[in-house]
KOLKEDO-421585 format. One record per residue: chain; residue number from 1; residue in three letters; x, y, z of N, C-alpha, C in turn. Coordinates in Angstrom, 3 decimals. Atoms other than C-alpha are relative to their C-alpha. Layout:
<rs>
mol:A&seq:NUM&type:ALA&nxx:X&nyy:Y&nzz:Z&caxx:X&cayy:Y&cazz:Z&cxx:X&cyy:Y&czz:Z $
...
</rs>
This chain:
<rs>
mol:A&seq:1&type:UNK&nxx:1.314&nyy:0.058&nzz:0.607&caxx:0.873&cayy:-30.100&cazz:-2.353&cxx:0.150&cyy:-0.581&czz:-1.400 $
mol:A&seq:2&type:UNK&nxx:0.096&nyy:0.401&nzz:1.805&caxx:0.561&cayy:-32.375&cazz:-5.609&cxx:-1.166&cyy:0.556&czz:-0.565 $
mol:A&seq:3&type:UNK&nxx:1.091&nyy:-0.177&nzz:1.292&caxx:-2.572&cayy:-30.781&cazz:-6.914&cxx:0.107&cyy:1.517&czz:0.125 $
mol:A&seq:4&type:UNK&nxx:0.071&nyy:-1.307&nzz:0.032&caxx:-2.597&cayy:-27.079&cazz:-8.112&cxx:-1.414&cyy:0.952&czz:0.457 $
mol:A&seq:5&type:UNK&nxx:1.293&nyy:-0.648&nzz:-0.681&caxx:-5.102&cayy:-24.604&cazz:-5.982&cxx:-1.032&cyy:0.343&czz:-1.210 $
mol:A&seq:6&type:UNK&nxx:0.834&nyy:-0.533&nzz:1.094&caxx:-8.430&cayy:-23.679&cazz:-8.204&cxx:0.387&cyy:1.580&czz:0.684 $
mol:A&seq:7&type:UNK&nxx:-0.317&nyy:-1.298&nzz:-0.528&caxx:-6.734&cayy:-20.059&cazz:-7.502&cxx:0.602&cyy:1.051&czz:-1.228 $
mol:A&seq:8&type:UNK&nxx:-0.716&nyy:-0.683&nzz:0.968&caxx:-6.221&cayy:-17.467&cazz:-9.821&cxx:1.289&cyy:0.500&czz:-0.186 $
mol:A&seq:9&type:UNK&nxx:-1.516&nyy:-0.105&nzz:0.180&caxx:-3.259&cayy:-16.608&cazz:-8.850&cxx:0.986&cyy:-0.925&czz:0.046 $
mol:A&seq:10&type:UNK&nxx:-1.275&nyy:1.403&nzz:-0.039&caxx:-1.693&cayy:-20.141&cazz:-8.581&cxx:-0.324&cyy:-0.353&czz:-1.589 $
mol:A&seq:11&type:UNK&nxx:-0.296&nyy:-0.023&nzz:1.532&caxx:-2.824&cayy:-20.558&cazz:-12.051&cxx:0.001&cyy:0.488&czz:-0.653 $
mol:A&seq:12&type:UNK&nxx:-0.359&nyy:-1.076&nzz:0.671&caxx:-2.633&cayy:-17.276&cazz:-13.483&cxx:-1.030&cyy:-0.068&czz:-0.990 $
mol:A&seq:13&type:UNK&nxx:0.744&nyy:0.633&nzz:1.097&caxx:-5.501&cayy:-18.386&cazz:-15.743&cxx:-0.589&cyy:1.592&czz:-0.463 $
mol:A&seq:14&type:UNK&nxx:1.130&nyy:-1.215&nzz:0.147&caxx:-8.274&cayy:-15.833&cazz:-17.399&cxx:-0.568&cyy:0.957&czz:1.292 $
mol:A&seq:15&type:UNK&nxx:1.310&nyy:-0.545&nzz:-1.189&caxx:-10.195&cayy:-14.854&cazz:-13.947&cxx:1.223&cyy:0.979&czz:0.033 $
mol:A&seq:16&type:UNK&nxx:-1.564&nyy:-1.048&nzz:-0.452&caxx:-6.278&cayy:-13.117&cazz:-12.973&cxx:-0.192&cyy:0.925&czz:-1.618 $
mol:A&seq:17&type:UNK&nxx:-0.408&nyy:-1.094&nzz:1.739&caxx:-5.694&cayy:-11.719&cazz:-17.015&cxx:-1.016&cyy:1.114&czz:-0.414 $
mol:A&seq:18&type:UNK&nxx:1.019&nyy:-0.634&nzz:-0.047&caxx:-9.357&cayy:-10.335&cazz:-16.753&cxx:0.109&cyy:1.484&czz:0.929 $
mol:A&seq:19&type:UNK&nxx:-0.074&nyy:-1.449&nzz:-0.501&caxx:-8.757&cayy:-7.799&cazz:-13.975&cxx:1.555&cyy:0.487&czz:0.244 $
mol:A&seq:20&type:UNK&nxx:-1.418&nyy:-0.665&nzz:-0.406&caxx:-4.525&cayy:-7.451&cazz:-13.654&cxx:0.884&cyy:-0.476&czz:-1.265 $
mol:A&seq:21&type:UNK&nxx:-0.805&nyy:0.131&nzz:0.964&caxx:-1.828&cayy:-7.213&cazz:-15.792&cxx:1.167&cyy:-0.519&czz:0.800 $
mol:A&seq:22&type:UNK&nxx:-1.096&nyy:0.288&nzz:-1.267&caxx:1.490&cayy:-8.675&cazz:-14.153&cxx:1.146&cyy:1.004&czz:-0.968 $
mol:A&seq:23&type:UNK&nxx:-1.156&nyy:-0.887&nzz:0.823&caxx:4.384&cayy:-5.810&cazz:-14.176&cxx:1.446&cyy:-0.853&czz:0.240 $
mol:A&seq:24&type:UNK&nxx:-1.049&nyy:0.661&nzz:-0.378&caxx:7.098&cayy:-7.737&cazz:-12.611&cxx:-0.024&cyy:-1.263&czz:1.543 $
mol:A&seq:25&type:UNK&nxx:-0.324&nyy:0.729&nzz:-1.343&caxx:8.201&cayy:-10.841&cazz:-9.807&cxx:0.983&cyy:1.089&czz:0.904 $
mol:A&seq:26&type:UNK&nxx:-0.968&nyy:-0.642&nzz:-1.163&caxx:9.547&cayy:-9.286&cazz:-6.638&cxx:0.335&cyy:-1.452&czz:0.638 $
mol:A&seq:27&type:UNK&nxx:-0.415&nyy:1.132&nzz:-0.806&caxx:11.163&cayy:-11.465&cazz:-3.971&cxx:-0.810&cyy:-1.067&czz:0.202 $
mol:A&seq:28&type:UNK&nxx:0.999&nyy:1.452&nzz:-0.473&caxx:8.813&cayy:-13.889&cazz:-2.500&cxx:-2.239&cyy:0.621&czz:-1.006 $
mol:A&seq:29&type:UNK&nxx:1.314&nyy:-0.649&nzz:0.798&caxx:5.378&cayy:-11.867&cazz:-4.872&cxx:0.039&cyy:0.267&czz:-1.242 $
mol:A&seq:30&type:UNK&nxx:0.283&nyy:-0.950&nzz:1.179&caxx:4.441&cayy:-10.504&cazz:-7.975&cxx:-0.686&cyy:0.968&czz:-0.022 $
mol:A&seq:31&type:UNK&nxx:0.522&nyy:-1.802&nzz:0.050&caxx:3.379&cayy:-6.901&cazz:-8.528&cxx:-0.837&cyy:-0.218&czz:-1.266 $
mol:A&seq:32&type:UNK&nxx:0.719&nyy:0.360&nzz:0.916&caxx:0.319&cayy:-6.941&cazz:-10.791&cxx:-0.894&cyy:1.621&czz:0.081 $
mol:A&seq:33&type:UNK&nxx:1.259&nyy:-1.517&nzz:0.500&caxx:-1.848&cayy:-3.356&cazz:-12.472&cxx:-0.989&cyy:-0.815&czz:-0.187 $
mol:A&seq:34&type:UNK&nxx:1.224&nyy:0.462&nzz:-0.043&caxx:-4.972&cayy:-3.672&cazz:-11.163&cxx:-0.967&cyy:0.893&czz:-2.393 $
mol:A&seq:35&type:UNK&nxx:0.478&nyy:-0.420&nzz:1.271&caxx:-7.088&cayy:-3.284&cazz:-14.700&cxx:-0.853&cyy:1.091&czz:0.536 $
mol:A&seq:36&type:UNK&nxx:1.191&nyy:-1.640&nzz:-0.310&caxx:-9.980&cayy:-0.755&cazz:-12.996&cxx:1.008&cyy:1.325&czz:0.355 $
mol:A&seq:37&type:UNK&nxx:-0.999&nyy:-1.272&nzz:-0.853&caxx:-8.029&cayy:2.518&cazz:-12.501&cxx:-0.708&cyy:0.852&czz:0.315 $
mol:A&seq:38&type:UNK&nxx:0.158&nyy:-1.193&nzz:-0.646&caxx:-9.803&cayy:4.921&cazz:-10.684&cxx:0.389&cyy:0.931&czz:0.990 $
mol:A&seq:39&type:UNK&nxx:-0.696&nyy:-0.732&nzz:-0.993&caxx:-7.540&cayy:5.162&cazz:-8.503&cxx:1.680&cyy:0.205&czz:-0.807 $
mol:A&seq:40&type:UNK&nxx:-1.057&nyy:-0.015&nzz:1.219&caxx:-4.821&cayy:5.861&cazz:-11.026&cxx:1.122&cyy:-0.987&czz:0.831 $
mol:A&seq:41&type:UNK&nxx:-1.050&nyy:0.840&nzz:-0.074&caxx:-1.709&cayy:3.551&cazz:-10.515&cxx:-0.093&cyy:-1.552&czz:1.022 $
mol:A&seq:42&type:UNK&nxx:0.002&nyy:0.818&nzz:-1.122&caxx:-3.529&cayy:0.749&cazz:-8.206&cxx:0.518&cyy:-1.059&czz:-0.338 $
mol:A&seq:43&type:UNK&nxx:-0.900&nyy:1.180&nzz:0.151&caxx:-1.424&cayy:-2.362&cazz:-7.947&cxx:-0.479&cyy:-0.960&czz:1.244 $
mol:A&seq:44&type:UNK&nxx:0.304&nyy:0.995&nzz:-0.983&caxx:-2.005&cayy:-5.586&cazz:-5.850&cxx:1.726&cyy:-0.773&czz:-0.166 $
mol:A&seq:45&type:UNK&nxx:-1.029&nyy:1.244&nzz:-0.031&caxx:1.028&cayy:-7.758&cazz:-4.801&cxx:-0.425&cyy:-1.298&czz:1.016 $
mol:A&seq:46&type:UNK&nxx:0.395&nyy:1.530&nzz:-0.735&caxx:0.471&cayy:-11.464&cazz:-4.421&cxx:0.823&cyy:-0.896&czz:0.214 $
mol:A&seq:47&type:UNK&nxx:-1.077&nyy:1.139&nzz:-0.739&caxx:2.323&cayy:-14.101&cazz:-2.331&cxx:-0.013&cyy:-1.364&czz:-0.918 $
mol:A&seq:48&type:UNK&nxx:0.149&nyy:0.553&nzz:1.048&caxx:3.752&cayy:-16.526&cazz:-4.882&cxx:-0.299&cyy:-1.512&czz:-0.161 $
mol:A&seq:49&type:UNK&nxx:0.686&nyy:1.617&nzz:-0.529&caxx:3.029&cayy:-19.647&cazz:-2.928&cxx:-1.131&cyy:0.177&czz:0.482 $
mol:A&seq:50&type:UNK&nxx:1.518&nyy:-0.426&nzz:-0.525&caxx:-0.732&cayy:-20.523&cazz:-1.896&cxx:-0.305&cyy:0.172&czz:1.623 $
mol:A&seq:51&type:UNK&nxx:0.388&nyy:-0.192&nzz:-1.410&caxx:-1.396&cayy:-19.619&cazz:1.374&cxx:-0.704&cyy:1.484&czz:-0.134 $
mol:A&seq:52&type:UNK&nxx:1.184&nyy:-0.605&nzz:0.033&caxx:-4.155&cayy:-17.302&cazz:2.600&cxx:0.454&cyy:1.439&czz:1.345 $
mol:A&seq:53&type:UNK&nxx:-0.208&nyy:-1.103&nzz:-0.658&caxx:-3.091&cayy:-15.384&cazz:5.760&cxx:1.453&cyy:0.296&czz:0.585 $
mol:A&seq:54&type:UNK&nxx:-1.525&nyy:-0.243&nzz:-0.215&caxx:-0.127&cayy:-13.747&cazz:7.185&cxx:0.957&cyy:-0.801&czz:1.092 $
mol:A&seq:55&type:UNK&nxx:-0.765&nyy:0.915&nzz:-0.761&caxx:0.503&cayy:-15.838&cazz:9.796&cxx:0.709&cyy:-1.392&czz:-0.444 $
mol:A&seq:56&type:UNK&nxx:-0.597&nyy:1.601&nzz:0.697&caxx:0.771&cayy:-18.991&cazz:7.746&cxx:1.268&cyy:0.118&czz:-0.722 $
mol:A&seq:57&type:UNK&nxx:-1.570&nyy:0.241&nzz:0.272&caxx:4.408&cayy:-17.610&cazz:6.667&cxx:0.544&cyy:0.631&czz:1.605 $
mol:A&seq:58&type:UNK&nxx:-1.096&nyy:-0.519&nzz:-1.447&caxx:7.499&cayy:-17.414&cazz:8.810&cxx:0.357&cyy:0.812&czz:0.552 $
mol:A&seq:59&type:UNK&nxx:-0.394&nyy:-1.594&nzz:-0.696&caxx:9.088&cayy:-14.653&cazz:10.605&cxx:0.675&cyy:0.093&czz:-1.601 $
mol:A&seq:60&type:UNK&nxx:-0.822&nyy:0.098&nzz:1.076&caxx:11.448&cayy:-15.113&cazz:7.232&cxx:-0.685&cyy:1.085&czz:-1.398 $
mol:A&seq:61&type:UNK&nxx:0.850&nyy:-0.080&nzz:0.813&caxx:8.802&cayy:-14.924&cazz:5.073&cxx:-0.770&cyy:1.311&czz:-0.073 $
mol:A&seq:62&type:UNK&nxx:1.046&nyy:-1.570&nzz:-0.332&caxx:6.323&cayy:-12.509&cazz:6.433&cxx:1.230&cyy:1.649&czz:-0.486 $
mol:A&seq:63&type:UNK&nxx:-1.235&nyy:-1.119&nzz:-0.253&caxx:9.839&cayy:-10.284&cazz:6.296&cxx:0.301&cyy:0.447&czz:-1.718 $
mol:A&seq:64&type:UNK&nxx:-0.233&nyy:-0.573&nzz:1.660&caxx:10.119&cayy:-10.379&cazz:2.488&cxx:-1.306&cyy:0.801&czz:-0.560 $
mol:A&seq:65&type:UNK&nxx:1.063&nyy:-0.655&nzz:0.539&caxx:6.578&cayy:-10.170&cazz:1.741&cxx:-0.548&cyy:1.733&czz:0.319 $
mol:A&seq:66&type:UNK&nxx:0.181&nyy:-0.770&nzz:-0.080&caxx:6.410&cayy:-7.494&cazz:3.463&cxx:0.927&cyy:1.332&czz:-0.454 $
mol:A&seq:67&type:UNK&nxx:-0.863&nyy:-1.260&nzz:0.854&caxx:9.352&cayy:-5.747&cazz:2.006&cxx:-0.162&cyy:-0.011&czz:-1.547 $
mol:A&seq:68&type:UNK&nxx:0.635&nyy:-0.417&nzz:1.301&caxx:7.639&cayy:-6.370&cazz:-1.535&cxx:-0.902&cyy:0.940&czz:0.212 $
mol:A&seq:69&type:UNK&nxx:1.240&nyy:-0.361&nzz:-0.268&caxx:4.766&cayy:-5.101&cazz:-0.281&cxx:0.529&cyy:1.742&czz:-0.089 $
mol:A&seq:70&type:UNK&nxx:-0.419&nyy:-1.448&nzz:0.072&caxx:6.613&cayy:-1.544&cazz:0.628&cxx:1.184&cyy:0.260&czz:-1.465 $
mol:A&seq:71&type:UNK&nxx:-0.873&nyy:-0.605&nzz:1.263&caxx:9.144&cayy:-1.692&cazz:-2.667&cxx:-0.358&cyy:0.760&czz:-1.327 $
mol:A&seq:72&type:UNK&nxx:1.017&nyy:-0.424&nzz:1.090&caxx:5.961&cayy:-1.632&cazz:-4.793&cxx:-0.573&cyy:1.404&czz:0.187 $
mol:A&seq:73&type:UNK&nxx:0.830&nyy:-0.935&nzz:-0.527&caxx:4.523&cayy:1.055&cazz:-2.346&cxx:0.303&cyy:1.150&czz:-0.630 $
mol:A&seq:74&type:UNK&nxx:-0.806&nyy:-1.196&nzz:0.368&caxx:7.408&cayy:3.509&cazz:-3.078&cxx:0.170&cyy:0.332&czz:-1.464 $
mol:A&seq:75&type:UNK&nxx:-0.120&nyy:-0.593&nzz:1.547&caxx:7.815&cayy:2.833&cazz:-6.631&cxx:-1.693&cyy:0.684&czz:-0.600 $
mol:A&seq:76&type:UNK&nxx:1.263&nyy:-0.643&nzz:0.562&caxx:4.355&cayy:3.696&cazz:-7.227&cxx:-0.398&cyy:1.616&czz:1.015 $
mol:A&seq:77&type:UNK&nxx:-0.152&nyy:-1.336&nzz:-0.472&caxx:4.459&cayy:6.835&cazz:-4.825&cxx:0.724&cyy:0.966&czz:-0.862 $
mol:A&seq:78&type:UNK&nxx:-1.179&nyy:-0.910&nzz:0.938&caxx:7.728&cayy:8.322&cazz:-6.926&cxx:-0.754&cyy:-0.249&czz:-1.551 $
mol:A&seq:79&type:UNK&nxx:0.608&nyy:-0.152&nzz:1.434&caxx:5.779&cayy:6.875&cazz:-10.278&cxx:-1.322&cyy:0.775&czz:-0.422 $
mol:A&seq:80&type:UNK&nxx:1.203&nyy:-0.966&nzz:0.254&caxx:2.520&cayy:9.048&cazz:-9.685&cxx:-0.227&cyy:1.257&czz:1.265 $
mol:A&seq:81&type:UNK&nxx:0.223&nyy:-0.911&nzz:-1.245&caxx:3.400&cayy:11.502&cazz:-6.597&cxx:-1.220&cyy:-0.056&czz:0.816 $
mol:A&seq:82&type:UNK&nxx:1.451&nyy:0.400&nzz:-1.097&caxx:0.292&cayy:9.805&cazz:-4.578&cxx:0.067&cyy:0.516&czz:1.166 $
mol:A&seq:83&type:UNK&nxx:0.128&nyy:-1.076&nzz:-1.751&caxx:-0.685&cayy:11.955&cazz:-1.331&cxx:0.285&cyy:-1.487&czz:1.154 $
mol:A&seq:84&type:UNK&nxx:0.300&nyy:1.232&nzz:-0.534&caxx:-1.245&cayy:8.240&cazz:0.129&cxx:-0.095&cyy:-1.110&czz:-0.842 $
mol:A&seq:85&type:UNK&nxx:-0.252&nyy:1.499&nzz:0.638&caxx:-0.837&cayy:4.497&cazz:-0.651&cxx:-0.759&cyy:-0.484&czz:1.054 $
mol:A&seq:86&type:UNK&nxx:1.194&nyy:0.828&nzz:-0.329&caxx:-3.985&cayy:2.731&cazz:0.962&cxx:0.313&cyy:-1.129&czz:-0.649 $
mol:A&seq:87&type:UNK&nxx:-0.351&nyy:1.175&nzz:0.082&caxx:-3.365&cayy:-0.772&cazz:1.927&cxx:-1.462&cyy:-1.341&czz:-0.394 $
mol:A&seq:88&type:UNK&nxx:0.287&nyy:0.796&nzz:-0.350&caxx:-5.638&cayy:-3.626&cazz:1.681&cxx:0.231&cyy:-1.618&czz:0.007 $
mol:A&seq:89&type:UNK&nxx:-0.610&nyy:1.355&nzz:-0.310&caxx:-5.489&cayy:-7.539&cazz:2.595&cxx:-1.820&cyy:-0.437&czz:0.192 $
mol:A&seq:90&type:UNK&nxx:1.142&nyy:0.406&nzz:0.112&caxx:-9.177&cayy:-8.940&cazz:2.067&cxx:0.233&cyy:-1.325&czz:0.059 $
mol:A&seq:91&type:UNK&nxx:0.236&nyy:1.049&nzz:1.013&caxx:-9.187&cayy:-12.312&cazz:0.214&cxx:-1.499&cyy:-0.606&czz:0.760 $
mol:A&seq:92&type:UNK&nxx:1.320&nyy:0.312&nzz:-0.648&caxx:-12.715&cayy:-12.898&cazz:1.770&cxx:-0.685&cyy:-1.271&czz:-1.667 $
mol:A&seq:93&type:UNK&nxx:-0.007&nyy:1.160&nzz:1.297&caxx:-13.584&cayy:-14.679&cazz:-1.608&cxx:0.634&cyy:-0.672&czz:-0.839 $
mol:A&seq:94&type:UNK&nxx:-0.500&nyy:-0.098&nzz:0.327&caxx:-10.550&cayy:-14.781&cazz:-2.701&cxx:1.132&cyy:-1.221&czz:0.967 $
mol:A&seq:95&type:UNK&nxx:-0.843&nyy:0.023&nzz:-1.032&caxx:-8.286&cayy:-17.257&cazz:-0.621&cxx:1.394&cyy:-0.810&czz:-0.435 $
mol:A&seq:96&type:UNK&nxx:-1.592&nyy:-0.201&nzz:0.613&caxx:-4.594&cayy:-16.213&cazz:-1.417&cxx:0.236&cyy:1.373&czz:0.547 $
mol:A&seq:97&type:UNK&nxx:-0.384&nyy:-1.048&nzz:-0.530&caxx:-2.477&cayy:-13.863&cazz:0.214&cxx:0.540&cyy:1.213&czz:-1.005 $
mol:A&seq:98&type:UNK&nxx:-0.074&nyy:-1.055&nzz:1.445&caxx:-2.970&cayy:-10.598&cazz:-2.085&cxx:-0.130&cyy:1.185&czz:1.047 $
mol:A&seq:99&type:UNK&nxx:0.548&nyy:-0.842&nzz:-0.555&caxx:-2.309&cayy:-7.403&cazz:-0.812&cxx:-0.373&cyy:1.699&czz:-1.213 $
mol:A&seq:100&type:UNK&nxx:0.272&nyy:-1.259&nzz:0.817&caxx:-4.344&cayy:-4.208&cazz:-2.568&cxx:1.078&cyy:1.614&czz:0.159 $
mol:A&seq:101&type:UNK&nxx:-0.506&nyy:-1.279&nzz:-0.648&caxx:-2.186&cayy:-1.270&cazz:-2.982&cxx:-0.501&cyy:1.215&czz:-0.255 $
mol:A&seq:102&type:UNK&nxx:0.887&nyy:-1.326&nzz:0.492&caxx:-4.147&cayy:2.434&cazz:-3.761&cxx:0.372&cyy:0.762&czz:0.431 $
mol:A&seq:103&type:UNK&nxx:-0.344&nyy:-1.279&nzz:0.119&caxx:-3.065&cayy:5.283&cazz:-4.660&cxx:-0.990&cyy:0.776&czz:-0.297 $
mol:A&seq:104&type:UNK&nxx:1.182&nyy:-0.965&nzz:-0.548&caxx:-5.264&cayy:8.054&cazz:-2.830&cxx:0.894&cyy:1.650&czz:-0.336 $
mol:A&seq:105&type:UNK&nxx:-0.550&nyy:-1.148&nzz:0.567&caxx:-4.916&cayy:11.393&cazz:-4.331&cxx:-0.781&cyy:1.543&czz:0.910 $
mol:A&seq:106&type:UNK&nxx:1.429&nyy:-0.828&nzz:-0.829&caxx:-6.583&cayy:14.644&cazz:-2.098&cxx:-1.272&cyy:0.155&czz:-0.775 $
mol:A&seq:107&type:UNK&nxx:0.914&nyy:0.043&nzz:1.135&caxx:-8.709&cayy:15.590&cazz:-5.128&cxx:-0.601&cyy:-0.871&czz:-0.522 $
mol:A&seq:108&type:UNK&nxx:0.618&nyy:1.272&nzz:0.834&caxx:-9.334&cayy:12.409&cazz:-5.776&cxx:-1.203&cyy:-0.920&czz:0.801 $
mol:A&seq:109&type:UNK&nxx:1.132&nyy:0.594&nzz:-0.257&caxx:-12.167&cayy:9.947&cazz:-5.437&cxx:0.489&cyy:-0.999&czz:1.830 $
mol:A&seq:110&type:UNK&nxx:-0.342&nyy:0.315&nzz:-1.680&caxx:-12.350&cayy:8.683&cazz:-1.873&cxx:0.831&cyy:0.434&czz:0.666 $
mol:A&seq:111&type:UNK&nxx:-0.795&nyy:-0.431&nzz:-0.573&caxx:-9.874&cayy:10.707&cazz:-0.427&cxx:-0.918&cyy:0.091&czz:1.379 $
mol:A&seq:112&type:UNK&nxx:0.769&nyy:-0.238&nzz:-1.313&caxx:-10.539&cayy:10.680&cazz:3.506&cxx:-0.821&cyy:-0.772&czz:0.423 $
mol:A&seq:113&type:UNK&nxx:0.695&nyy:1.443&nzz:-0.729&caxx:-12.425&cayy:7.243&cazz:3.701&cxx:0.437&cyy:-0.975&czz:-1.223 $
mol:A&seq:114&type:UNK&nxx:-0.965&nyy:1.510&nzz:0.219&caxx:-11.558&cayy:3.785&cazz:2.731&cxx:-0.868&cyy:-0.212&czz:-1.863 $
mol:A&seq:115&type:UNK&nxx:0.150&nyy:0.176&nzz:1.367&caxx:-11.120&cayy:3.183&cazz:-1.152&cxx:-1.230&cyy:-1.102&czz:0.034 $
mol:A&seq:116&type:UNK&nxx:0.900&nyy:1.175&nzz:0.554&caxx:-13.983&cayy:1.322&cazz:-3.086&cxx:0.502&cyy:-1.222&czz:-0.864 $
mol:A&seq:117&type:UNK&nxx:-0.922&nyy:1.492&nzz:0.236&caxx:-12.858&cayy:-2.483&cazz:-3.712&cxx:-0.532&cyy:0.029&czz:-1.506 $
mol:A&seq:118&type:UNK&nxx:-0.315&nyy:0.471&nzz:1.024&caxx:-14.426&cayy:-2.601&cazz:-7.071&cxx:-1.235&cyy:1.277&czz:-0.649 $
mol:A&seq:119&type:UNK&nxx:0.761&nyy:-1.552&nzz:0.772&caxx:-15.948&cayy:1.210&cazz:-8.578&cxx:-0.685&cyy:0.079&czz:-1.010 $
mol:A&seq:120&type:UNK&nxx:0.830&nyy:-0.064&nzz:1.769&caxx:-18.704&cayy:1.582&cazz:-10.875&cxx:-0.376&cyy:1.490&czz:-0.411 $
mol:A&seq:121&type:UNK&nxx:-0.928&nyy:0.944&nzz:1.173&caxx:-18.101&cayy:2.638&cazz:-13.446&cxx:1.298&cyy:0.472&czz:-0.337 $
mol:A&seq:122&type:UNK&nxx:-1.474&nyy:0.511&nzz:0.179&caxx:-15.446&cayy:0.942&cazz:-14.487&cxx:1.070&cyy:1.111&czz:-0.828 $
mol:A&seq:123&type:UNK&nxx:-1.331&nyy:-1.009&nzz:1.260&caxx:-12.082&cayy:3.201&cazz:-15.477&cxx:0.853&cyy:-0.746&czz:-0.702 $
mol:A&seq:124&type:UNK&nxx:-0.941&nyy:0.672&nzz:0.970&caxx:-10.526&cayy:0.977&cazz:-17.959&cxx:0.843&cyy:1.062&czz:-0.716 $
mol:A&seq:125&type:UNK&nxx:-0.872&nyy:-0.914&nzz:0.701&caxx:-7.578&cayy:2.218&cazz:-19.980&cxx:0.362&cyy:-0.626&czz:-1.290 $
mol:A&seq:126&type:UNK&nxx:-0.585&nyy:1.064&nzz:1.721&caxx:-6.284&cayy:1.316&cazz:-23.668&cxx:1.324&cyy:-0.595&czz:0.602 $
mol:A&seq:127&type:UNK&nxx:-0.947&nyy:0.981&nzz:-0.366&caxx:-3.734&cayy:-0.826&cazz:-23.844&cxx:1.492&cyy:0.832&czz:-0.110 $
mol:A&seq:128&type:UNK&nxx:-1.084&nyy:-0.878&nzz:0.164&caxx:-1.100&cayy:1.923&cazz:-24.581&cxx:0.029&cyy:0.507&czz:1.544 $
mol:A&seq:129&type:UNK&nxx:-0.163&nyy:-0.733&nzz:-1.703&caxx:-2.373&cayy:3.628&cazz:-20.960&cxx:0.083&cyy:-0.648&czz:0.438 $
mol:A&seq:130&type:UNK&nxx:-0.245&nyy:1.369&nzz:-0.997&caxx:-1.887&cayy:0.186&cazz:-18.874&cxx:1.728&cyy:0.088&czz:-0.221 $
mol:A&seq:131&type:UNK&nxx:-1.404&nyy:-0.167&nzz:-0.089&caxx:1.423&cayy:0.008&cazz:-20.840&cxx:1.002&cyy:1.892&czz:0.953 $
mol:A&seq:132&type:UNK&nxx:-0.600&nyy:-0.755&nzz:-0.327&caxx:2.461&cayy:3.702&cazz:-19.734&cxx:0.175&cyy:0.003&czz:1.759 $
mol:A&seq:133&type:UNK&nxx:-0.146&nyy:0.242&nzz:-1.422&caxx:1.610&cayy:3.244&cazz:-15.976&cxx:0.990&cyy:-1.224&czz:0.355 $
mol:A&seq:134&type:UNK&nxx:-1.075&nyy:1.146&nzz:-0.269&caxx:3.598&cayy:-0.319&cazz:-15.842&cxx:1.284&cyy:0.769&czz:-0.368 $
mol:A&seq:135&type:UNK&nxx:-0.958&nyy:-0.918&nzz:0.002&caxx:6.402&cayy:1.670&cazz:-17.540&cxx:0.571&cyy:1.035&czz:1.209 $
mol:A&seq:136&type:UNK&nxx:-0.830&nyy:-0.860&nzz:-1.125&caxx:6.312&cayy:4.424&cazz:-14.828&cxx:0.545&cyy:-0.959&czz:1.257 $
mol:A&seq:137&type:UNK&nxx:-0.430&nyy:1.153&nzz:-0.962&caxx:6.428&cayy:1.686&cazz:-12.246&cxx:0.875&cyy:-0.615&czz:0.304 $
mol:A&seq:138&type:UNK&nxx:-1.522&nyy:0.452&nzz:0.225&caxx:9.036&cayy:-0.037&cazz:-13.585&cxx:1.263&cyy:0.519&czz:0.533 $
mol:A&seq:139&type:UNK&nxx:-1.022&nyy:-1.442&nzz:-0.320&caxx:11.060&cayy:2.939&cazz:-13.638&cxx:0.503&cyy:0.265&czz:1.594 $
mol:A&seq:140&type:UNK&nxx:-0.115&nyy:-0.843&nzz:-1.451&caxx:11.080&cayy:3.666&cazz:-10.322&cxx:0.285&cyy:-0.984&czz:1.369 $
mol:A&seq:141&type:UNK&nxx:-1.110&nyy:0.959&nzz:-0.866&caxx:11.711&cayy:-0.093&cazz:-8.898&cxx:1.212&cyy:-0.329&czz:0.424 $
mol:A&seq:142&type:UNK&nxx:-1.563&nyy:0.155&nzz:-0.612&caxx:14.846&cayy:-0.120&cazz:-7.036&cxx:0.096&cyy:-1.815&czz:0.104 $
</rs>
């Protein structure tokens, strides 16, 4: 492809810096803190080439992404003891292979039906609480 996708995540531009922070590259993704936290520690990992669904990578491929997909799962399980890690894979407006990760708590908001994609209102955090969750995260990537 010589021309770069109008995709936020192929160009990392404002639309991406607006709702995620990036904590680290994994293998074939990057692990990014979603900015809304209501679901305390939610993270998205996105596939670092443009393509849209899972089939359009290889057996190879699909094989990493999907072992980012669970490396992030666990470090964010051990970084906030989450009852559950609620998956999603949308990109309905979005088209780039991103998968949502959410951490479902019993007590917590939607526990027992399917997380809300974008919660009003918004739980923003200071920039010290974004840094402390990426920190635990970190921590806990093998």
């Amino acid at each position: 492809m010589s021309e770069l996708p109008d995709c936020q995540y192929c160009r990392k531009d404002q639309r991406l810096t607006d709702l995620m922070i990036e904590i680290a590259p994994l293998k074939v993704s990057t692990l990014y803190l979603f900015k809304e936290q209501t679901y305390r520690g939610r993270c998205v990992v996105a596939y670092r080439a443009h393509v849209n669904e899972l089939f359009e990578l290889s057996d190879a491929e699909l094989a990493l992404f999907m072992q980012d997909v669970a490396r992030a799962a666990k470090a964010m399980q051990a970084a906030f003891g989450a009852t559950k890690i609620n998956y999603g894979a949308y990109s309905d407006k979005l088209p780039h292979l991103h998968m949502h990760l959410v951490p479902k708590y019993q007590d917590g908001p939607s526990w027992g039906t399917t997380f809300t994609m974008m919660p009003e209102p918004k739980h923003l955090l200071t920039d010290p609480g974004y840094a402390e969750l990426i920190g635990a995260i970190k921590a806990k990537l093998d």
